[in-house]
VOBA-1610 file (N, C-alpha, C; in pm, whole numbers, padded with zeros to 5 digits, always signed):
BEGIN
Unk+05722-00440-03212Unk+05767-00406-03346Unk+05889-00315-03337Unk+06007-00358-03402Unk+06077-00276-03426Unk+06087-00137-03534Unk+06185-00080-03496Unk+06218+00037-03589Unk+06225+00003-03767Unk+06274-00115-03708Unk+06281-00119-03925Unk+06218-00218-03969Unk+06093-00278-03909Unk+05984-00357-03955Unk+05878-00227-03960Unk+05909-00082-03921Unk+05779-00007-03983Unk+05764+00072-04105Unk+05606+00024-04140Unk+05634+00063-04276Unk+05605+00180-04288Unk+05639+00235-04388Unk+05673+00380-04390Unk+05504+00451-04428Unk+05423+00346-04468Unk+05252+00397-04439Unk+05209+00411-04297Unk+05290+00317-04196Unk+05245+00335-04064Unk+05298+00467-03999Unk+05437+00515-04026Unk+05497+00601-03998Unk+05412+00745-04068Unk+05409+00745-04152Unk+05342+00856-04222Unk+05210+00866-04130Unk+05125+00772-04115Unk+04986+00826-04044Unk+05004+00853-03926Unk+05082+00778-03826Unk+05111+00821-03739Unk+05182+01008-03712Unk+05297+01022-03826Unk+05311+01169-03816Unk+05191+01253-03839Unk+05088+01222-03942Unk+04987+01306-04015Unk+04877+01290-03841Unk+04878+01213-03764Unk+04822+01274-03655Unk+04842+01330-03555Unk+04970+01325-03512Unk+05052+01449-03444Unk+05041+01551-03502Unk+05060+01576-03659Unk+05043+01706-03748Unk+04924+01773-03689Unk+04839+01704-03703Unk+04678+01738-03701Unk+04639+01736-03571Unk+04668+01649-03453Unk+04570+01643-03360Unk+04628+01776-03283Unk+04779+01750-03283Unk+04847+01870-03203Unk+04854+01994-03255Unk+04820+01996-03356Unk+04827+02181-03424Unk+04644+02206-03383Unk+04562+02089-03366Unk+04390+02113-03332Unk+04411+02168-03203Unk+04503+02137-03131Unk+04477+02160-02947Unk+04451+02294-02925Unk+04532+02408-02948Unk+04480+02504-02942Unk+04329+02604-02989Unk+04276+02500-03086Unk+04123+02603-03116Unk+04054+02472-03024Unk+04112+02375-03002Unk+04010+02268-02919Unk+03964+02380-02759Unk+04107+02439-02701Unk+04106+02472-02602Unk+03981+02618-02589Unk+04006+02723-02730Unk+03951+02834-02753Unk+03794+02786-02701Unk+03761+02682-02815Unk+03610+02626-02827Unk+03538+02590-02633Unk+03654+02548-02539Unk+03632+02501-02416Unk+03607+02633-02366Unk+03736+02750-02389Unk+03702+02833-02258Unk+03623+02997-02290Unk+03559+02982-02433Unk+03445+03071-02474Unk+03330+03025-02410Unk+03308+02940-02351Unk+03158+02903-02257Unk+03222+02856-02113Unk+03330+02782-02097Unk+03376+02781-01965Unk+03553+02828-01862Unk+03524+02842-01813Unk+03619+02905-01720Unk+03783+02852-01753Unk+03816+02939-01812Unk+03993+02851-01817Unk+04050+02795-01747Unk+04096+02833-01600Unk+04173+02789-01535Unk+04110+02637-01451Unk+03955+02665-01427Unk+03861+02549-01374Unk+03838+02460-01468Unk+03833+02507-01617Unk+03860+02352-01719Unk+03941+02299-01776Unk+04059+02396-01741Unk+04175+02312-01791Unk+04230+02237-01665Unk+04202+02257-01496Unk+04172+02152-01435Unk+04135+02072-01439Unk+03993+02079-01473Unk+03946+01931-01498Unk+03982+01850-01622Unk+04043+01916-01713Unk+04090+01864-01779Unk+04232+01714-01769Unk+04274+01800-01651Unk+04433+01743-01635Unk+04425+01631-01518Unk+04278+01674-01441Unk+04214+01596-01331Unk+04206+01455-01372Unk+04101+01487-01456Unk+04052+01366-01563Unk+04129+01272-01595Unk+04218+01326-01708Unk+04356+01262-01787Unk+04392+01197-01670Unk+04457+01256-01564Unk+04532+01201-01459Unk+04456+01049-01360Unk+04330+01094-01346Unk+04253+00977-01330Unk+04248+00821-01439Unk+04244+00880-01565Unk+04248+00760-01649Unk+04355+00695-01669Unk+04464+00782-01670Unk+04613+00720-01662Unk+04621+00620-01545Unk+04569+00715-01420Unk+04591+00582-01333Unk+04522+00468-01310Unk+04408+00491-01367Unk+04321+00351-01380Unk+04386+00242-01456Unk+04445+00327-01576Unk+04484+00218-01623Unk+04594+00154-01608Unk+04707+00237-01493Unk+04778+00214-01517Unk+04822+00021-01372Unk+04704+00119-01279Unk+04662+00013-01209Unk+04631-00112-01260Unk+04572-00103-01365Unk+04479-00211-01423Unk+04618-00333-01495Unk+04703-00228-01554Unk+04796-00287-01595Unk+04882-00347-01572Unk+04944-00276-01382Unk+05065-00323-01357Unk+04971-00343-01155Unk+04875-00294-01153Unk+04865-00300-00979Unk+04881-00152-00922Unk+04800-00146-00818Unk+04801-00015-00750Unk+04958+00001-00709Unk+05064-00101-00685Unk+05163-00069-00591Unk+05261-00008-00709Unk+05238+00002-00876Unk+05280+00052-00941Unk+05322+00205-00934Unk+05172+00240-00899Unk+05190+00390-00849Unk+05275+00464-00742Unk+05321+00365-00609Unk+05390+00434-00538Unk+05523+00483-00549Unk+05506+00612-00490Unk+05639+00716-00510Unk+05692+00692-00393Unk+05830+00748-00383Unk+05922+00813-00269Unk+05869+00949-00264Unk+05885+01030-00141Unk+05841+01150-00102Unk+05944+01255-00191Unk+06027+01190-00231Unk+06156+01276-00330Unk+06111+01272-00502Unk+06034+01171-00482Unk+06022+01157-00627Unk+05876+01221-00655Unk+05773+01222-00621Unk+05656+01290-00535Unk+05680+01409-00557Unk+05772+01511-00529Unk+05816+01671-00497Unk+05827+01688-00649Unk+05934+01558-00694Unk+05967+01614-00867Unk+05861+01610-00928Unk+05826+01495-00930Unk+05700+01520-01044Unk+05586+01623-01046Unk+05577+01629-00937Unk+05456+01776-00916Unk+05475+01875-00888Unk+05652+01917-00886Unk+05711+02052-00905Unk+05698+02017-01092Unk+05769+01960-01135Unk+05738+01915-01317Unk+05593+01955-01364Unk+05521+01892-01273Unk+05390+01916-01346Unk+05300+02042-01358Unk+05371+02138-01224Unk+05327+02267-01232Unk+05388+02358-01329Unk+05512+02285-01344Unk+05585+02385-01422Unk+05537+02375-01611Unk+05514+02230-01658Unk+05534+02178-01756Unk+05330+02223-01815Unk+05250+02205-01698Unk+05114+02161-01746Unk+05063+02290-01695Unk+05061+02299-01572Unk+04977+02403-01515Unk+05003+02563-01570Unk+05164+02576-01572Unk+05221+02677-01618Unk+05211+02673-01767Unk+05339+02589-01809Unk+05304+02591-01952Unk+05214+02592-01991Unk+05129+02491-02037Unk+05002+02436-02097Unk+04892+02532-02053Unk+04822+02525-01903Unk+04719+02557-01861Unk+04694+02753-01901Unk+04828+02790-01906Unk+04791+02963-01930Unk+04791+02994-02038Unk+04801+02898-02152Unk+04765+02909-02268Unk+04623+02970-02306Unk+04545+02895-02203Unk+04425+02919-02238Unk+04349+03099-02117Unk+04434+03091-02053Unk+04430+03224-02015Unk+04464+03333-02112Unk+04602+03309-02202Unk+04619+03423-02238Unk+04490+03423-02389Unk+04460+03325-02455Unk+04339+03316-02584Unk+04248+03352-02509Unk+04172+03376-02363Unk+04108+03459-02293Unk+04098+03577-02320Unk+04181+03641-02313Unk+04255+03775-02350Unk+04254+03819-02513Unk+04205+03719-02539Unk+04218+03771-02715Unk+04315+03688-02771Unk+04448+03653-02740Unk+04479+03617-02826Unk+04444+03445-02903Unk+04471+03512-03067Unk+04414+03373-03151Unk+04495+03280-03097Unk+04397+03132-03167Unk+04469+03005-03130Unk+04602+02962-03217Unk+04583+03080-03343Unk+04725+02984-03415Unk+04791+03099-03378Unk+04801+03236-03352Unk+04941+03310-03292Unk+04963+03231-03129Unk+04863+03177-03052Unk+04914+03122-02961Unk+04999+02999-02981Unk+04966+02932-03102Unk+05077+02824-03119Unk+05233+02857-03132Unk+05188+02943-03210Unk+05370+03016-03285Unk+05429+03029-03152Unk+05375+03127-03089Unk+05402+03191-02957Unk+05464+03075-02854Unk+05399+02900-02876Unk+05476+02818-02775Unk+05557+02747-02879Unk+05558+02781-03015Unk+05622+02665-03083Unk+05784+02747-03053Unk+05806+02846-03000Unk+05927+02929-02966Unk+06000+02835-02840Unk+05955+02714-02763Unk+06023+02642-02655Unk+06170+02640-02703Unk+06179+02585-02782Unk+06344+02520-02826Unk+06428+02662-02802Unk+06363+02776-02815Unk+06455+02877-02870Unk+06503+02916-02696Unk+06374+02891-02581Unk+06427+02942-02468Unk+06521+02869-02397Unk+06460+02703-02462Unk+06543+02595-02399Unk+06710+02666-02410Unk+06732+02690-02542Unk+06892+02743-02614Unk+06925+02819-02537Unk+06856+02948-02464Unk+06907+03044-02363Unk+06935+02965-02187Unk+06828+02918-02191Unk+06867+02846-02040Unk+06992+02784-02007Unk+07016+02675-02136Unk+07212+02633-02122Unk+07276+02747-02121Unk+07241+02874-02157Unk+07342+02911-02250Unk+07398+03017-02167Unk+07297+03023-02038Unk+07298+03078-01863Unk+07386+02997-01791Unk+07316+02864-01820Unk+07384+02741-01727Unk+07516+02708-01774Unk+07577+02805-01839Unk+07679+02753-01905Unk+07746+02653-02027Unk+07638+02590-02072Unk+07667+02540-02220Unk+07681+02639-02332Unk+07747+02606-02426Unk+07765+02666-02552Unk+07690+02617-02631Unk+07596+02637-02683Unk+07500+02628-02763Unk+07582+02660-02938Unk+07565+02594-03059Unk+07630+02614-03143Unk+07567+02732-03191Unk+07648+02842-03284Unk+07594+02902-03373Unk+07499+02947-03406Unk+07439+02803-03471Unk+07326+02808-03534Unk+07225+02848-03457Unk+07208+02796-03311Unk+07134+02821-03229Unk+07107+02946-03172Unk+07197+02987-03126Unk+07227+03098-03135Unk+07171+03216-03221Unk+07191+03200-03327Unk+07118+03276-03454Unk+06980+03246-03480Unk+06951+03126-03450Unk+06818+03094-03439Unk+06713+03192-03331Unk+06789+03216-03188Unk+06711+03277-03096Unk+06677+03425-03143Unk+06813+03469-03210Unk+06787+03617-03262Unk+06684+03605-03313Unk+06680+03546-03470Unk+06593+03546-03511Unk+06441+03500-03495Unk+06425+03439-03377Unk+06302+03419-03327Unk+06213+03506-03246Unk+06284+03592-03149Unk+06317+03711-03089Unk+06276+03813-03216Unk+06349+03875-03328Unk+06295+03931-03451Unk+06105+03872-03502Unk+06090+03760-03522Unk+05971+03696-03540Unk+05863+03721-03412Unk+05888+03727-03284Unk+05820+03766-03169Unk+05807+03939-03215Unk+05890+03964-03242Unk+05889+04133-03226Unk+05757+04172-03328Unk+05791+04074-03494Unk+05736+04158-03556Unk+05573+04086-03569Unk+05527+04019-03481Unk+05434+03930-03450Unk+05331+04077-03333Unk+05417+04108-03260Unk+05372+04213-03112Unk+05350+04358-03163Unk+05434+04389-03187Unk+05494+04573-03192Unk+05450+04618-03318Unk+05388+04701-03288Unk+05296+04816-03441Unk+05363+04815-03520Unk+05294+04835-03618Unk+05362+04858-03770Unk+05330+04990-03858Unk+05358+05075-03869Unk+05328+05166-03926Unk+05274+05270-03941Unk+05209+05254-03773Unk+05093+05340-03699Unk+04980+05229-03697Unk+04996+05123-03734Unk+04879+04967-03741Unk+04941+04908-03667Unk+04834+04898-03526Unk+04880+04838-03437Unk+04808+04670-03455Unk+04941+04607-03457Unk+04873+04433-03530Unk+04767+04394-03472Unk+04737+04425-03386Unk+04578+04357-03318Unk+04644+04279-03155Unk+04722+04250-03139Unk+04723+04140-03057Unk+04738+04234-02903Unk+04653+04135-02801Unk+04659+04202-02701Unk+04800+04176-02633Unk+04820+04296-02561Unk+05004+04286-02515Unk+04973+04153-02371Unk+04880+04192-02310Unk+04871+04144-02199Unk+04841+03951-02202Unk+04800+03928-02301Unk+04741+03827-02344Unk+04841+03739-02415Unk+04908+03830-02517Unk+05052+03796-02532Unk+05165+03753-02430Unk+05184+03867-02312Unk+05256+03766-02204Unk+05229+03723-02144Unk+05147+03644-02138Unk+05045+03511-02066Unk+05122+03373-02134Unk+05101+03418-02254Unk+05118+03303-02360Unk+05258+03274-02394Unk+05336+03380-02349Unk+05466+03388-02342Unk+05524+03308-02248Unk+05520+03340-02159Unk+05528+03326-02009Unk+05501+03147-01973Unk+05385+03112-02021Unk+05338+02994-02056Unk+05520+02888-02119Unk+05539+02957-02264Unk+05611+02917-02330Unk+05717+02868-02244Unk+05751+03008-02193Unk+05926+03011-02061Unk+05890+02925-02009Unk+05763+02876-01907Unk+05789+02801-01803Unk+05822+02672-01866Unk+05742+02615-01995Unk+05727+02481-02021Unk+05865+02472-02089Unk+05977+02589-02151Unk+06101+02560-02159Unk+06184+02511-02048Unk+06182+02579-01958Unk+06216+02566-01803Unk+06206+02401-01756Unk+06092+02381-01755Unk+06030+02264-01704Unk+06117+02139-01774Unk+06128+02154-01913Unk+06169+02086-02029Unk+06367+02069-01955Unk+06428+02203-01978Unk+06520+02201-01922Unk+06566+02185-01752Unk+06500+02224-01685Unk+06538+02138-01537Unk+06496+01980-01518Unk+06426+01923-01607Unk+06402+01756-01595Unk+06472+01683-01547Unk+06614+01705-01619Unk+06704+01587-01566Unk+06768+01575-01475Unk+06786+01739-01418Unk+06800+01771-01287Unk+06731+01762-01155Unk+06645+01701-01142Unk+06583+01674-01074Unk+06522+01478-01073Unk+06518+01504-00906Unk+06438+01391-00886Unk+06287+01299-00957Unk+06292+01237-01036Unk+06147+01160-01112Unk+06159+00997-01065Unk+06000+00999-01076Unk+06026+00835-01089Unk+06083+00763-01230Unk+06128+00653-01239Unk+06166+00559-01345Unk+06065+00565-01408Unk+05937+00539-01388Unk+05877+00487-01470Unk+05777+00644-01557Unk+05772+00638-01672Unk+05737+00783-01730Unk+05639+00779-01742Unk+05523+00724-01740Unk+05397+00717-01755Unk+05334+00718-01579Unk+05411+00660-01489Unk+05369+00708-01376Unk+05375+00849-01339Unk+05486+00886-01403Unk+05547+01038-01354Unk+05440+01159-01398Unk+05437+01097-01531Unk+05298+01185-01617Unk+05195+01208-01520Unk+05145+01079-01503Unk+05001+01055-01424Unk+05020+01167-01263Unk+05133+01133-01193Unk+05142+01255-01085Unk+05160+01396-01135Unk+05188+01414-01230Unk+05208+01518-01319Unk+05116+01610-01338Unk+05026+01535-01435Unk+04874+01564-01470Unk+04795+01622-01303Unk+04784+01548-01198Unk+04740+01535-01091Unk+04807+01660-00995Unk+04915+01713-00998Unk+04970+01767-00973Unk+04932+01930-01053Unk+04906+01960-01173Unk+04887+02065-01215Unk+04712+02086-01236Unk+04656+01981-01222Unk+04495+01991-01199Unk+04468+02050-01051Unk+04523+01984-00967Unk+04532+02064-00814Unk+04585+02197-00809Unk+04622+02223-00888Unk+04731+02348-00900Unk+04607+02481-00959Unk+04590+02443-01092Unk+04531+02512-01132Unk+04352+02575-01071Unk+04310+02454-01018Unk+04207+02452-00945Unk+04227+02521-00815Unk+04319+02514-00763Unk+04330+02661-00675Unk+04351+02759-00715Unk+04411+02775-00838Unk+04416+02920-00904Unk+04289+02953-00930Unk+04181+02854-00972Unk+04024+02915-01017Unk+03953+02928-00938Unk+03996+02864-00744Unk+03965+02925-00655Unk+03977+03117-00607Unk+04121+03105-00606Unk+04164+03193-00609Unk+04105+03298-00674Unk+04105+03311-00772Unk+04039+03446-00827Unk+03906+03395-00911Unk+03844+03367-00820Unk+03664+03348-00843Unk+03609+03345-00971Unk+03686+03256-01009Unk+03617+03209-01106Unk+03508+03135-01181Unk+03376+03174-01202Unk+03231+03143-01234Unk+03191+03122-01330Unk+03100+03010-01348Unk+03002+02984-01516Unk+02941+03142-01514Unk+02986+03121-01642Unk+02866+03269-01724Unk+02781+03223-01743Unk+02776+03071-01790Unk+02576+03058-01791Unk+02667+02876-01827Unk+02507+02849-01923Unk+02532+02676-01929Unk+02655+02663-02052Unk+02713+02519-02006Unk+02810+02491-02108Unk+02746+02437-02226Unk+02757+02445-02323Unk+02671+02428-02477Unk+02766+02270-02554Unk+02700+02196-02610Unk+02751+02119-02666Unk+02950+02108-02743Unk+02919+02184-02809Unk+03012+02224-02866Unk+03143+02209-02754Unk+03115+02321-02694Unk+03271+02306-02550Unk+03258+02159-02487Unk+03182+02064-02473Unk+03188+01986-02390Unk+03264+01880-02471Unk+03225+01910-02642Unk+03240+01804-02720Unk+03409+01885-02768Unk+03512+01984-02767Unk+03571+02043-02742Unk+03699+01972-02628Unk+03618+01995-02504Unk+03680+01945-02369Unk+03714+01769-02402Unk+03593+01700-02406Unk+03588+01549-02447Unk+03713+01538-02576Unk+03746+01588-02663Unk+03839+01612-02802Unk+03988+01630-02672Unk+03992+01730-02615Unk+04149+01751-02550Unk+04164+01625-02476Unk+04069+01555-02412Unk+04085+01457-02291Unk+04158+01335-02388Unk+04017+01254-02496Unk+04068+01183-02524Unk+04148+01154-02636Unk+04118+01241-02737Unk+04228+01273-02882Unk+04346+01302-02865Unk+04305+01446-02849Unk+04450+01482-02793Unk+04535+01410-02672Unk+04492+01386-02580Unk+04610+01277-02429Unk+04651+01127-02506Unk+04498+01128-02504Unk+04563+00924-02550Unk+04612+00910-02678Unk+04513+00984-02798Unk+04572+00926-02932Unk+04632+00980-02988Unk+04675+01128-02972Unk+04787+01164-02974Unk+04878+01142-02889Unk+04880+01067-02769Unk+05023+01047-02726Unk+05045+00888-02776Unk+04975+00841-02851Unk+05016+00671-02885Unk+05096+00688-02941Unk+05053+00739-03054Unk+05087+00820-03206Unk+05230+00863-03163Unk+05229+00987-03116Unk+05374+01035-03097Unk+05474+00930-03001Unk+05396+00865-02955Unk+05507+00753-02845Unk+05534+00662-02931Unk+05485+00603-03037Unk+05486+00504-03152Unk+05617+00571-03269Unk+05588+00689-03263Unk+05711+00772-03394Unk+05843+00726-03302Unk+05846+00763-03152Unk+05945+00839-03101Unk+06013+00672-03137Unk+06003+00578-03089Unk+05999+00423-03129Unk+06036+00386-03244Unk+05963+00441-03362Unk+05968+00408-03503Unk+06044+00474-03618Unk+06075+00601-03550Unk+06102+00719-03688Unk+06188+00765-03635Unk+06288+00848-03704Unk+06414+00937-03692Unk+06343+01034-03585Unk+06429+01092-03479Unk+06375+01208-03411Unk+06351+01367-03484Unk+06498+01370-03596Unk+06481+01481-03703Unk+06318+01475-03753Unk+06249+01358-03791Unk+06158+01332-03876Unk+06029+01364-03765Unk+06043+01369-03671Unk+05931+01383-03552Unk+05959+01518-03527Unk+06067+01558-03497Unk+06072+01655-03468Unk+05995+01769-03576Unk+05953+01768-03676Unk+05881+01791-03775Unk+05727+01864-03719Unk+05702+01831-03594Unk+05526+01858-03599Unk+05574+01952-03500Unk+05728+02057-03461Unk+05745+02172-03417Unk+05719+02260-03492Unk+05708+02243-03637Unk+05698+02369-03709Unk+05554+02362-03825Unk+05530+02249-03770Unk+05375+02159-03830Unk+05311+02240-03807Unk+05255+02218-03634Unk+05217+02205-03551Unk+05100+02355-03588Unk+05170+02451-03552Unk+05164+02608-03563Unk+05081+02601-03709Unk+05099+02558-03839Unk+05048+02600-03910Unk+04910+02561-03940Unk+04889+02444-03895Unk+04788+02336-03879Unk+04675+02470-03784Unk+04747+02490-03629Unk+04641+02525-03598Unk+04627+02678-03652Unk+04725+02777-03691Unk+04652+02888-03794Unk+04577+02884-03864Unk+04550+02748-03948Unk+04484+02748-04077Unk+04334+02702-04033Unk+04296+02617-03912Unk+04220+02586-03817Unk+04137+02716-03784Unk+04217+02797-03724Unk+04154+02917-03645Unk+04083+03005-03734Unk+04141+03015-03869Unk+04104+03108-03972Unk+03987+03025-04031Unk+03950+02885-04028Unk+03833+02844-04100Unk+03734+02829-03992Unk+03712+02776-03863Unk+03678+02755-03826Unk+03632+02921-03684Unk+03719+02971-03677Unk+03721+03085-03592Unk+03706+03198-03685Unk+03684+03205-03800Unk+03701+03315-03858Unk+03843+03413-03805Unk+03952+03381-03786Unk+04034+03416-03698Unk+04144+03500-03832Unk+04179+03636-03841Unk+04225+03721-03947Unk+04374+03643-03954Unk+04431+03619-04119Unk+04552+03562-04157Unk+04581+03721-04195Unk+04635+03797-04113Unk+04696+03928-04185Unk+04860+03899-04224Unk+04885+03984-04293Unk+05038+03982-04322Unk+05147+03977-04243Unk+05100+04054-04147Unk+05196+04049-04051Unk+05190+03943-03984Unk+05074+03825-03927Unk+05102+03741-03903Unk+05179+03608-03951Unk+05149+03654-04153Unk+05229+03528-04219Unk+05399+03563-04217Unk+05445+03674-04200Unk+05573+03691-04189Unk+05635+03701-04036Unk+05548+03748-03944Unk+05592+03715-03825Unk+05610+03580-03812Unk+05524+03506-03872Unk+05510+03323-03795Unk+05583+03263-03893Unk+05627+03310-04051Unk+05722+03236-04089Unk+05870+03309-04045Unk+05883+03398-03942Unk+06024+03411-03865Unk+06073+03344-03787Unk+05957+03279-03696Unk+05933+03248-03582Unk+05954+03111-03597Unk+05880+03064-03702Unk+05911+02876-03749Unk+06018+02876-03802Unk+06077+02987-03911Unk+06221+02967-03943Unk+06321+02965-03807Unk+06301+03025-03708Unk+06433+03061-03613Unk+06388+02892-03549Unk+06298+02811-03528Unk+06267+02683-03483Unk+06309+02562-03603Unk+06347+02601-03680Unk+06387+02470-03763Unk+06573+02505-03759Unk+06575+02638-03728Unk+06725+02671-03714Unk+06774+02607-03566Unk+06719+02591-03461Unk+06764+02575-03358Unk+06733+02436-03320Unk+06637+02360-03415Unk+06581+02217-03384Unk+06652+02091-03447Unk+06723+02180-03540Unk+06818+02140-03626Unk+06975+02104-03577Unk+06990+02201-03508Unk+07117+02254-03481Unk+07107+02150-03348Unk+07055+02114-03286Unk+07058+02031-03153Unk+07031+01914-03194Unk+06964+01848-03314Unk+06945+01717-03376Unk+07063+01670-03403Unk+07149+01748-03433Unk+07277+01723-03524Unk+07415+01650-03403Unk+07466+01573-03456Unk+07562+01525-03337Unk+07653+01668-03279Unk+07708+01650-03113Unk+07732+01732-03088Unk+07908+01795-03126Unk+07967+01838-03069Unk+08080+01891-03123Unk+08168+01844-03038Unk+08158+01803-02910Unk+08210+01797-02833Unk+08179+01689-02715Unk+08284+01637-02671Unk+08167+01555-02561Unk+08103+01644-02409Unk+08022+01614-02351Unk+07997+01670-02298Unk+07854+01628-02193Unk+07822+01626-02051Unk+07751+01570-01969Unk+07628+01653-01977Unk+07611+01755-02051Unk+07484+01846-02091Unk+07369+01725-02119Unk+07251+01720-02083Unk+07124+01599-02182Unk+07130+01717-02300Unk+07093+01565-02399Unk+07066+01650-02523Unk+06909+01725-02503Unk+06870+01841-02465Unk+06783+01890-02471Unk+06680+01891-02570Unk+06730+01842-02688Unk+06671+01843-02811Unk+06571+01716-02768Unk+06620+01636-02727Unk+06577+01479-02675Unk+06489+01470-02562Unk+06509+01611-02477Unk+06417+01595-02352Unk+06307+01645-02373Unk+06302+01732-02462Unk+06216+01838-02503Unk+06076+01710-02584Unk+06155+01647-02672Unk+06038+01548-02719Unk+06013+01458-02615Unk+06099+01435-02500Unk+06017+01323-02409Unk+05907+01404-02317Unk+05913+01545-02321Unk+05857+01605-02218Unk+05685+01546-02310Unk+05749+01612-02409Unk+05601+01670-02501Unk+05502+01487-02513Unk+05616+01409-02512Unk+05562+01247-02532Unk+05480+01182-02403Unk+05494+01226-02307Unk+05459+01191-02205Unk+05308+01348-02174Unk+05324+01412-02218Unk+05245+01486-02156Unk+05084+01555-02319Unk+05144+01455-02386Unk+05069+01484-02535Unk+05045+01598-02607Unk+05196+01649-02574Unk+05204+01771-02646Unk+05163+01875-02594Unk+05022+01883-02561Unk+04991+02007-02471Unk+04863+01940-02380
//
C-alpha cells in the first residue's frame, strides 16, 4: 500500500497507538521493576524481543539472513548499548530511585534537544529555532529539578540523573548512527541490537548483585508480557506503517504525545502527584521539543552532508519501538 491509498482512518489509529502504547511504556516498566530487578528485567526483556525478532526473521528470509561482518557486528552492538541498554534500560533504574513514570518521560522526551547540541559540537549550525529550543528546554529541566520556594519539588536528584543520562546516551546513539558501521538490513540490525544490550545489561545485574525480593506477582509479569509484545511488535508495526504512510511532521507528533499520555497514566493508575510545578515544568520541556522538532522537519537552509537528524532520530525510535 502506498502513501496515498491510506485512509486517513487507518492513519489516525495507527497514530492513536503510538500515542498510547508509547506514552504506556514507562508505567508498563514502573509496574515490572516494583516486584523485579531492573537491570535483570529489562534484560530479559531485550533478550526475549531479540530472540523473537530472530525467529522470525529466520523464518522469513533463512538463518543466512542474519549473518554479519565482524565490522558490522561491533556497530550494531556498540548501537545497541548505547541506544537500549543505556538509553532505554536506565530508565528503569532511575523510576527505581523514585522518579515518576511521566516526569521520566518528559525527562527522555528532551532527545531532540541533545541531538541539537551534539551537531552543534560537531560543528553544524543548528538554526535558531533550535537553538532557542535547547535554552528553553534546559529552563523546563531546571524548573522540573531545583526547589522552589523553600519546596523542594519532590524529585530525587540522583534518580533524576539516571534518567538524564539515559536521555544523553540514546541522543548520542541517535546521532553517531550514520557514522558508523550497520548492517543494510534494519530489522537485522535491531535484532543484534536488542541482543547486544540484553547481554549488556545482564552483566550489569551481575555486577552489582542484583536479587528477587520475593515472588513476581501477576501484575509485573502481565506488565513485562505488555513491553515484550505491545509495546516491540505492535507498536513498532504501527509506527513503521506511519513512517510509510504519514507526513514525518505528523508522526513526529507522539514526541510531545508521548509524555502526556504517560503523566496522565501515572497519576490514575500510580496515584503519581500532578503538582504545579510539574505541569509547567513539562509544558517547558514539550514546548522547547516542538520548537526544535519543528525546526529540523522544516527544509534545510543550506545544502549540506549533515543526516537529517530529525529523520534518524525517528528511524532509531522505529526500529527499536520507541523504548
Amino acid at each position: 500500500m502506498t502513501s496515498g491509498r491510506a485512509g486517513r482512518g487507518a492513519i489516525t489509529l495507527a497514530l492513536f497507538l503510538v500515542y498510547v502504547i508509547w506514552g504506556s511504556i514507562y508505567l508498563a516498566i514502573r509496574l515490572v521493576i516494583d516486584e523485579a530487578p531492573p537491570l535483570g528485567s529489562m534484560a530479559a526483556r531485550f533478550l526475549l524481543a531479540a530472540l523473537l525478532m530472530a525467529a522470525f526473521l529466520a523464518f522469513r528470509g533463512g538463518w543466512r539472513r542474519l549473518h554479519l561482518t565482524g565490522r558490522e557486528m561491533a556497530g550494531a552492538s556498540f548501537l545497541g548499548v548505547l541506544l537500549l541498554a543505556c538509553g532505554n534500560g536506565l530508565t528503569s533504574v532511575g523510576q527505581l530511585h523514585g522518579v515518576p513514570s511521566g516526569v521520566t518521560a518528559l525527562l527522555v522526551a528532551m532527545v531532540p534537544l541533545w541531538i541539537c547540541i551534539y551537531r552543534t559540537l560537531s560543528g553544524d549550525r543548528p538554526r535558531v529555532l533550535e537553538l532557542a529550543g535547547v535554552g528553553v528546554g534546559l529552563i523546563g529541566l531546571a524548573v522540573l529539578v531545583l526547589p522552589h520556594g523553600g519546596e523542594h519539588s519532590g524529585l530525587p536528584l540522583v534518580g533524576v540523573a539516571v534518567v538524564v543520562l539515559s536521555s544523553v546516551s540514546w541522543s548520542f546513539g541517535s546521532w553517531i548512527k550514520p557514522r558508523i558501521w550497520l548492517p543494510r538490513d534494519v530489522y537485522v540490525s535491531a535484532t543484534y541490537q536488542l541482543l547486544a544490550a540484553g547481554a549488556a545489561m545482564t552483566l550489569a545485574s551481575v555486577a552489582t548483585g542484583e536479587r528477587l525480593r520475593g515472588e513476581i506477582g501477576l501484575r509485573a509479569w502481565g506488565a513485562f508480557g505488555y513491553l515484550v509484545v505491545v509495546g516491540s511488535i505492535v507498536g513498532f508495526t504501527a509506527y513503521a506503517w506511519l513512517l510509510h504512510h504519514a507526513p514525518l511532521p505528523l508522526v513526529a507528533t507522539h514526541t510531545y504525545v508521548n509524555p502526556v499520555v504517560a503523566v496522565a497514566l501515572g497519576s490514575v493508575v500510580l496515584s503519581e502527584p500532578v503538582t504545579p510545578v510539574l505541569v509547567i515544568g513539562g509544558a517547558v520541556v514539550l514546548l522547547s521539543v516542538v520548537l526544535v522538532v519543528s525546526a529540523q522537519a522544516g527544509p534545510r537552509r543550506r545544502r549540506d552532508s549533515t543526516p537529517n537528524d530529525f529523520k534518524v532520530l525517528l528511524s532509531d525510535q522505529k526500529r527499536t519501538g520507541g523504548e
